[in-house]
C-alpha positions as CSV (number, residue, x, y, z in Angstrom):
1,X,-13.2,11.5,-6.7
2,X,-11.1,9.8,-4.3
3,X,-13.4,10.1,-1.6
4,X,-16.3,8.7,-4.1
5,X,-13.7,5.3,-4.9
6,X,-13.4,5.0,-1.3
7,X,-17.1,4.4,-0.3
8,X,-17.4,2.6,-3.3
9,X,-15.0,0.4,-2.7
10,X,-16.3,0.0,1.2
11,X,-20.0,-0.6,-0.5
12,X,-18.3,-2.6,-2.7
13,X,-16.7,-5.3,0.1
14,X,-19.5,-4.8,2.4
15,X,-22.1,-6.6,-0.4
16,X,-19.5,-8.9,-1.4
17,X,-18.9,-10.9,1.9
18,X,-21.5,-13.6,1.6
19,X,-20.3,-14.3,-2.0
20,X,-18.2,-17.7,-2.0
21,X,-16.2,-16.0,-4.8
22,X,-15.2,-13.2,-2.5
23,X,-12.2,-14.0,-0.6
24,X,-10.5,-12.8,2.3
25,X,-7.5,-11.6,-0.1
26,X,-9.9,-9.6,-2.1
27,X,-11.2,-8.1,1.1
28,X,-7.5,-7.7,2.6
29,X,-6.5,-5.9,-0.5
30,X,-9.2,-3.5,-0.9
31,X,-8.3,-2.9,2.8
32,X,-5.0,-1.9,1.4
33,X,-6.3,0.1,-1.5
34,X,-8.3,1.8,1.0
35,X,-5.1,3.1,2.9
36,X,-3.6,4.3,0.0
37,X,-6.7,6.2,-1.4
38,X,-6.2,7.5,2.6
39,X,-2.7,8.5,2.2
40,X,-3.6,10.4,-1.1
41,X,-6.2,12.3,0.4
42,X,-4.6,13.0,3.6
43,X,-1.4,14.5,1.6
44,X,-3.5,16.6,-0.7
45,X,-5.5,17.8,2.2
46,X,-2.1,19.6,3.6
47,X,-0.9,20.7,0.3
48,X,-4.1,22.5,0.0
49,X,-3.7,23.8,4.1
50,X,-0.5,24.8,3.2
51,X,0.7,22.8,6.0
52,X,4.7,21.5,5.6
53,X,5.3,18.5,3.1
54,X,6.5,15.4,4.0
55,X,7.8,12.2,2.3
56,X,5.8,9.4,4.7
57,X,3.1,9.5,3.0
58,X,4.7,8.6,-0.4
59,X,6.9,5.9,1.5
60,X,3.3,4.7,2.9
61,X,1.9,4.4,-0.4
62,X,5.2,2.7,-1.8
63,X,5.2,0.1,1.0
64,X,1.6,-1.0,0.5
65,X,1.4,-0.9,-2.8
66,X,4.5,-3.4,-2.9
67,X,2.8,-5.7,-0.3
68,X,-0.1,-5.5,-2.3
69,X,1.6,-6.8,-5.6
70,X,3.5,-9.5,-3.3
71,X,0.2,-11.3,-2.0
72,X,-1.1,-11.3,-5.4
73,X,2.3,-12.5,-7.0
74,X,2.1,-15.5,-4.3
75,X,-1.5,-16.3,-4.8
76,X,-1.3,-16.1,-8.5
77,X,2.2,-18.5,-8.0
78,X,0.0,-20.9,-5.4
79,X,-2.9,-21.1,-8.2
80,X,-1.5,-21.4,-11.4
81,X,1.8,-22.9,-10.3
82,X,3.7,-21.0,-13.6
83,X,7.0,-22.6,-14.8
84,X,10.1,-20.9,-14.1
85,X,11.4,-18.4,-11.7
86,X,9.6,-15.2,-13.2
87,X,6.8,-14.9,-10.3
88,X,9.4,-15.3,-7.5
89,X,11.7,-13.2,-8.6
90,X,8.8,-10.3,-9.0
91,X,7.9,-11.0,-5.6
92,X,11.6,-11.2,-4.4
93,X,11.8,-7.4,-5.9
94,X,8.9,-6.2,-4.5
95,X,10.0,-7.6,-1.2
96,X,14.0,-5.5,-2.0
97,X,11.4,-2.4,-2.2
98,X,9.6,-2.8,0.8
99,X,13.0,-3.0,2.6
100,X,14.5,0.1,0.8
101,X,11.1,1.5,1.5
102,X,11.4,0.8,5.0
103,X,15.1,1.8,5.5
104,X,14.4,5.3,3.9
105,X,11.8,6.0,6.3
106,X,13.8,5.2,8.8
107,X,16.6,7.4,7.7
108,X,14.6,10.0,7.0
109,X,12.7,9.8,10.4
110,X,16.3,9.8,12.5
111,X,17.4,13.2,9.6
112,X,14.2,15.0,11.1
113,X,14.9,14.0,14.8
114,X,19.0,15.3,14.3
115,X,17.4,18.6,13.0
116,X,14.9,18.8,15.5
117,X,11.6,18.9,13.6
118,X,10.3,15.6,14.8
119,X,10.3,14.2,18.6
């Protein structure tokens, strides 16, 4: 199923370019949409192998699902100009998870160097 929302969602952008409602956000997002659907697969693909788990791929998925939500937070701030501080604050948290996000893979990267399993 993930595999069939993929090419979909390729077929999908592909026959969507020439329309002047199409814009190059949509297009960047289902770019991003399409990484995740790739980290999904990729990590069920070595759960069924057997292969050894890891947490990057979940930290992938975290960290481009939050960009995600921030461009469409800023758009939707640029276009309807809202009253308030409620969009900037959502994209101020989403942007306090992408650094948590990033810092974890970090630390998590320089745990599996110290034991060894990573180079």
């Amino acid at each position: 199923m993930l595999v069939l929302a993929a090419i979909l969602i390729i077929v999908d952008s592909i026959r969507n370019l020439d329309n002047a409602n199409f814009s190059l956000l949509t297009l960047l997002s289902n770019a991003l949409l399409l990484l995740i659907i790739k980290e999904i697969i990729w990590t069920v693909l070595r759960f069924i192998k057997q292969e050894k788990f890891s947490l990057s791929p979940f930290i992938y998925i975290g960290v481009i699902s939050s960009i995600r939500e921030i461009m469409f937070l800023s758009i939707q701030k640029t276009i309807e100009k809202p009253e308030g501080l409620t969009i900037t604050l959502e994209i101020l948290v989403n942007a306090f998870v992408v650094f948590l996000l990033v810092l974890a893979y970090y630390f998590f990267k320089k745990a599996r160097v110290l034991a060894g399993e990573d180079s």
